[in-house]
Every structure is written in C-alpha cells, then in structure tokens.
PAKEZA-577676 format. One line per 8 residues: number of its first residue (from 1); their letters; for each residue z, x, y of N, C-alpha, C, O, CB. Coordinates in nm, 3 decimals, decimal comma, always signed. Glycine has a CB too. Layout:
! PAKEZA-577676
NUM> a> Z/X/Y/Z/X/Y/Z/X/Y/Z/X/Y/Z/X/Y | ... .
//
This chain:
! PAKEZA-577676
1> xxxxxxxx> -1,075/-1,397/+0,308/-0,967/-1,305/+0,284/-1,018/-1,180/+0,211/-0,991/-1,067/+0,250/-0,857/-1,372/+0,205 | -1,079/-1,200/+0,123/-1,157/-1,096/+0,034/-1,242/-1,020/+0,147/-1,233/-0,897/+0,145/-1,264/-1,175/-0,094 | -1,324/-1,079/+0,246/-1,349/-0,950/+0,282/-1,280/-0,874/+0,393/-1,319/-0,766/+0,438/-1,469/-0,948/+0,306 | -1,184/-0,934/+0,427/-1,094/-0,884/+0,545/-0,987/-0,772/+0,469/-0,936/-0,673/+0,522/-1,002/-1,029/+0,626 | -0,974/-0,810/+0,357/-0,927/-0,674/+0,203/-1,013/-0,566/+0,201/-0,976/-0,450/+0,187/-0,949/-0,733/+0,020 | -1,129/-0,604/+0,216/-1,245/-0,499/+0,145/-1,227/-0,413/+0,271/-1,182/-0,299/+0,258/-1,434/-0,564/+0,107 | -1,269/-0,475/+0,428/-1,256/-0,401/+0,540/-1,118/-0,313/+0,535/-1,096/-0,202/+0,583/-1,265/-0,496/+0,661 | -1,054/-0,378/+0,481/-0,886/-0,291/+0,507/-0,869/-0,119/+0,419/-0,820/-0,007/+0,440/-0,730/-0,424/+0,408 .
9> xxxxxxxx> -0,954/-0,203/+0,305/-0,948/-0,049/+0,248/-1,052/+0,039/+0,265/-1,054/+0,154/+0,222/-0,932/-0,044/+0,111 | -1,148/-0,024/+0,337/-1,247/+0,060/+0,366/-1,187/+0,157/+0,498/-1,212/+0,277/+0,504/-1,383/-0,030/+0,397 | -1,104/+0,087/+0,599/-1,044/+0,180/+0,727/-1,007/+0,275/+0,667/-1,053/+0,387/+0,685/-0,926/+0,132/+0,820 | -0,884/+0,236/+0,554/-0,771/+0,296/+0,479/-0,863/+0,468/+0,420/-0,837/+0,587/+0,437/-0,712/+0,159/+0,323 | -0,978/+0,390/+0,344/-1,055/+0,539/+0,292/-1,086/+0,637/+0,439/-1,063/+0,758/+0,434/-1,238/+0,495/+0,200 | -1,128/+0,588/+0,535/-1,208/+0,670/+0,615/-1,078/+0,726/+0,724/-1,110/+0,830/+0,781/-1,350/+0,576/+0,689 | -0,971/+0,684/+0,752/-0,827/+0,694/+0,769/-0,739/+0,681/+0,725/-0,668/+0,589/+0,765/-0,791/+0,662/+0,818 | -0,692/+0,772/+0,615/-0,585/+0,747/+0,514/-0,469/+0,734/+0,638/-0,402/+0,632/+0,655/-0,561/+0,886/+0,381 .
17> xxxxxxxx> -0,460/+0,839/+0,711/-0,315/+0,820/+0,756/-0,296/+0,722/+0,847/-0,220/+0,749/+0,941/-0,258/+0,934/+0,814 | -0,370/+0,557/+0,843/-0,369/+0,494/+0,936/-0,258/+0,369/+0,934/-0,222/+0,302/+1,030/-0,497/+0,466/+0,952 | -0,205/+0,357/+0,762/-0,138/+0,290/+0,766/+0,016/+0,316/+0,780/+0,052/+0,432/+0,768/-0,178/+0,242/+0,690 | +0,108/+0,221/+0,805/+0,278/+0,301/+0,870/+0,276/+0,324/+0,728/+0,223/+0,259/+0,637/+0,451/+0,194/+0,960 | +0,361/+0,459/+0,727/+0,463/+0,521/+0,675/+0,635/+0,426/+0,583/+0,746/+0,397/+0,629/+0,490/+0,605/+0,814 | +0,583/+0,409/+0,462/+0,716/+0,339/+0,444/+0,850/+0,440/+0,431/+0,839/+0,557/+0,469/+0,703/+0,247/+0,307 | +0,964/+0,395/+0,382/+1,123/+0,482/+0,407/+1,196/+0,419/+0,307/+1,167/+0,311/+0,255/+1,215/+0,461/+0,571 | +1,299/+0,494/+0,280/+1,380/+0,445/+0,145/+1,315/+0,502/+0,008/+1,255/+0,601/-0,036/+1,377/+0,269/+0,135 .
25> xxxxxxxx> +1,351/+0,414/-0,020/+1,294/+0,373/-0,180/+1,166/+0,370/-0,188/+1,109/+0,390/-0,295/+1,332/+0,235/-0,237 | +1,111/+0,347/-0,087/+0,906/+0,351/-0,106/+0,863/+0,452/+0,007/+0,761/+0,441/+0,073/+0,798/+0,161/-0,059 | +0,968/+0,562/+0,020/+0,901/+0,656/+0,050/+0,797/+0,727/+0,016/+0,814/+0,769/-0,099/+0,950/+0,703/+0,056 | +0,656/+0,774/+0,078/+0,576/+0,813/-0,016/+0,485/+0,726/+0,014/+0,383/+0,782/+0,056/+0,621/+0,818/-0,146 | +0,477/+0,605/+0,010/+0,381/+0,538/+0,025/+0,344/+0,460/+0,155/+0,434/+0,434/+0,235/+0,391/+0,473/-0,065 | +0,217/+0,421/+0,179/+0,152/+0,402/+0,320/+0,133/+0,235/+0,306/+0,108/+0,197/+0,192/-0,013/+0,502/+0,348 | +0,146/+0,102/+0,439/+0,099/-0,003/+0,392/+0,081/-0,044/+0,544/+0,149/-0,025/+0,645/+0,187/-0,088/+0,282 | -0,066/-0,122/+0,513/-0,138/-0,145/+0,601/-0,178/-0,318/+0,635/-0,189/-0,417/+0,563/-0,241/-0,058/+0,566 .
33> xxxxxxxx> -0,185/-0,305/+0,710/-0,124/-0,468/+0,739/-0,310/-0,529/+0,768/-0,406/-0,478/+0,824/+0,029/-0,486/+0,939 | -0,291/-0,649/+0,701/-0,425/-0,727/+0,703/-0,335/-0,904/+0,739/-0,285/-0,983/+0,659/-0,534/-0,705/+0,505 | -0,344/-0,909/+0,852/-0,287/-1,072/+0,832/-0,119/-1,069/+0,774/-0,032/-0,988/+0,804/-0,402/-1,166/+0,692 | -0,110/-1,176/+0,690/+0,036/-1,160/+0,648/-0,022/-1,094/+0,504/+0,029/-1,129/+0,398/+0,148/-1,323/+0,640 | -0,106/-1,019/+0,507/-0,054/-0,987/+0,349/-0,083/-0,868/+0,415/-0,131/-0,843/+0,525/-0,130/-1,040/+0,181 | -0,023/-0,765/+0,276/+0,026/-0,607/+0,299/-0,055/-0,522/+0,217/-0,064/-0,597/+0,120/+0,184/-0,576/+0,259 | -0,113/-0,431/+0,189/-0,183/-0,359/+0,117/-0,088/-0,211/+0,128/-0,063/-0,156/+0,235/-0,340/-0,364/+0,170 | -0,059/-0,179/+0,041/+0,025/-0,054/-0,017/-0,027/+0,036/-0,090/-0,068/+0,001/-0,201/+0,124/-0,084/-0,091 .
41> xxxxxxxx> -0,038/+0,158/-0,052/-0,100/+0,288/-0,080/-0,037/+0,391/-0,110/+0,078/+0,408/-0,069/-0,164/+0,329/+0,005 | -0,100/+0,477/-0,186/-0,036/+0,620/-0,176/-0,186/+0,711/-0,132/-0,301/+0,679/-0,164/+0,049/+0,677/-0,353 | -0,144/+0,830/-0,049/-0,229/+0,855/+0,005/-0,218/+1,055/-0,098/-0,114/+1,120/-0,104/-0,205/+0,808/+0,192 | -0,338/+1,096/-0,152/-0,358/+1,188/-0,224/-0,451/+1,272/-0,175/-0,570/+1,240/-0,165/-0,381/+1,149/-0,331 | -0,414/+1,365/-0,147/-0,517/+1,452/-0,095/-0,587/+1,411/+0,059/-0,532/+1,314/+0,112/-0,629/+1,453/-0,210 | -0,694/+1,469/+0,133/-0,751/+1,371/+0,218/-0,863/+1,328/+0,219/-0,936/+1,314/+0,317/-0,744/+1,393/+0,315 | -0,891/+1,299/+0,088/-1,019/+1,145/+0,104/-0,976/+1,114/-0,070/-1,038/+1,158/-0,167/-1,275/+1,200/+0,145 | -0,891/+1,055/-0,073/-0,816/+1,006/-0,235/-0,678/+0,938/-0,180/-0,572/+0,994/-0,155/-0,767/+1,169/-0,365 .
49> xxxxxxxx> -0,707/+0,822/-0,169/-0,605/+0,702/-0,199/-0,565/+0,660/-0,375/-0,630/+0,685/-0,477/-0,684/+0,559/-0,124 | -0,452/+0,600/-0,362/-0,425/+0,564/-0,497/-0,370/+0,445/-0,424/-0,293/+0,444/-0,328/-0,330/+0,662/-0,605 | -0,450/+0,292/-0,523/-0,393/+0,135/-0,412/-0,261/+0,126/-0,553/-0,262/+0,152/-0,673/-0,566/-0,082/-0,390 | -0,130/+0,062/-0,425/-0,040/+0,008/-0,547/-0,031/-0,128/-0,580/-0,009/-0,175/-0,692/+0,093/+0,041/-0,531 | -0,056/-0,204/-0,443/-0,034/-0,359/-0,417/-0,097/-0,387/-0,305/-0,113/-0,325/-0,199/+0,109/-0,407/-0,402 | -0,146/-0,540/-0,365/-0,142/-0,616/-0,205/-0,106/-0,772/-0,256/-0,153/-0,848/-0,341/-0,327/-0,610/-0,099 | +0,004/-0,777/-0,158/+0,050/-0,888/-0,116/+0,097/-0,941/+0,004/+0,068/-0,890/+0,112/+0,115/-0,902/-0,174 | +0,185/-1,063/-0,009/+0,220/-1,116/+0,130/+0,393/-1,037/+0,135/+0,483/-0,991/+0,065/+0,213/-1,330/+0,137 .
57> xxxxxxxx> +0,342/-1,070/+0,291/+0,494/-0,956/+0,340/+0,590/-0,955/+0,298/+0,651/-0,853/+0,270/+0,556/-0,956/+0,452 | +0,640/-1,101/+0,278/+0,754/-1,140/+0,253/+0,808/-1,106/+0,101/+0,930/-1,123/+0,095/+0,751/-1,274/+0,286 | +0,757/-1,067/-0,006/+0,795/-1,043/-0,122/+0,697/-0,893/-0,129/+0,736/-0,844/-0,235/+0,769/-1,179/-0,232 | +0,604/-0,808/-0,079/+0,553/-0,717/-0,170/+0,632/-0,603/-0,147/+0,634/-0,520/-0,237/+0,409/-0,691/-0,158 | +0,698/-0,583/-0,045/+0,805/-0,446/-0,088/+0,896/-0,453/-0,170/+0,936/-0,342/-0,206/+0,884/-0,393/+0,010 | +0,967/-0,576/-0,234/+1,039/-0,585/-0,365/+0,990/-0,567/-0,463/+1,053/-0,520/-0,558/+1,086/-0,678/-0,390 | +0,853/-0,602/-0,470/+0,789/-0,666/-0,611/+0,729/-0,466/-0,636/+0,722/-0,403/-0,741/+0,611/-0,851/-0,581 | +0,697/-0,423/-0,495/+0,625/-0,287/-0,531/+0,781/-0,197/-0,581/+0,785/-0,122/-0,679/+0,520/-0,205/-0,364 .
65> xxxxxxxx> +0,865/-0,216/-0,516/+1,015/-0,136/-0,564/+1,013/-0,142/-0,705/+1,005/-0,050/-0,786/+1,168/-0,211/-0,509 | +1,023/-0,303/-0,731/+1,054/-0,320/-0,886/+0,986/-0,293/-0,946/+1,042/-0,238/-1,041/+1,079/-0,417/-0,939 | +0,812/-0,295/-0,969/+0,725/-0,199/-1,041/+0,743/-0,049/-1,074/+0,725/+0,007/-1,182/+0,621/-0,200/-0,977 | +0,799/+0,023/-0,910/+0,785/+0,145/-0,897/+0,892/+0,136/-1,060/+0,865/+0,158/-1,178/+0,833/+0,224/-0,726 | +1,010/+0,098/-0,995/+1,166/+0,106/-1,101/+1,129/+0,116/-1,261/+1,156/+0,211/-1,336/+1,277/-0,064/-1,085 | +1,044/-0,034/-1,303/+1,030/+0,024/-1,449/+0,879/+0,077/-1,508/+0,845/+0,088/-1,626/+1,079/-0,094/-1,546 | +0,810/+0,102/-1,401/+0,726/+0,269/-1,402/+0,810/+0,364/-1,462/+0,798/+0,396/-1,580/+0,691/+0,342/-1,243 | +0,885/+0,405/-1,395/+0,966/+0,519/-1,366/+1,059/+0,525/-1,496/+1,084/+0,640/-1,533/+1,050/+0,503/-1,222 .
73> xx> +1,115/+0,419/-1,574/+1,200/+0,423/-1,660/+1,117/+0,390/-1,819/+1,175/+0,358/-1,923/+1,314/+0,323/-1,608 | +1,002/+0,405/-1,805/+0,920/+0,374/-1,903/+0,868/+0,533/-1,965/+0,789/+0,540/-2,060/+0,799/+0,272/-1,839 .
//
C-alpha cells in the first residue's frame, strides 16, 4: 500500500491537475483515487501541492470537511 501511495503522489506532483475536482464544501481541493483509499490535495501554483488526507472513501470526505471546519474556526 505504501508504495502504491508513494506512486500516487508522485503522478499527483508531475500532474497536479490529474486528480477530480471536488464541489461543495471541499471545493478547492483535488482527490485522487489509489484503490479504496483517497488521497486529497490542494493544488498551489504548478509544481506545489499541499497533501490534506489520505484515507478510505467511505469516511475521508467527512473527516477532511470536519478538519477543514475547526481549521477554520481556530
């Protein structure tokens, strides 16, 4: 798994804009699919990623929302 991560962000550096486009509330940020887990980005400039998360599908767009939330209120 670790290196199928490492490959993911290595695409991610050499093609930022390769991962979909999220909407809503995690607008802004890019996530790129490795298997069932998710790797979530913000993409800065073009060769500057900023990683936010990686997890499995099923919980990391909540868990990245709710970070973003008390980020934001901190």
């Amino acid at each position: 798994m670790k290196r199928k991560i490492r490959a993911a962000l290595a695409a991610i550096l050499a093609e930022p804009s390769s991962g979909k486009q999220l909407q809503r509330e995690l607008a802004g940020l890019r996530s790129y699919r490795v298997g069932r887990l998710r790797v979530v980005y913000r993409q800065r400039g073009d060769d500057e990623i900023a990683l936010v998360a990686v997890g499995p599908r099923r919980v990391i767009y909540e868990e990245t929302y709710r970070r973003l939330q008390k980020e934001s209120e901190q």
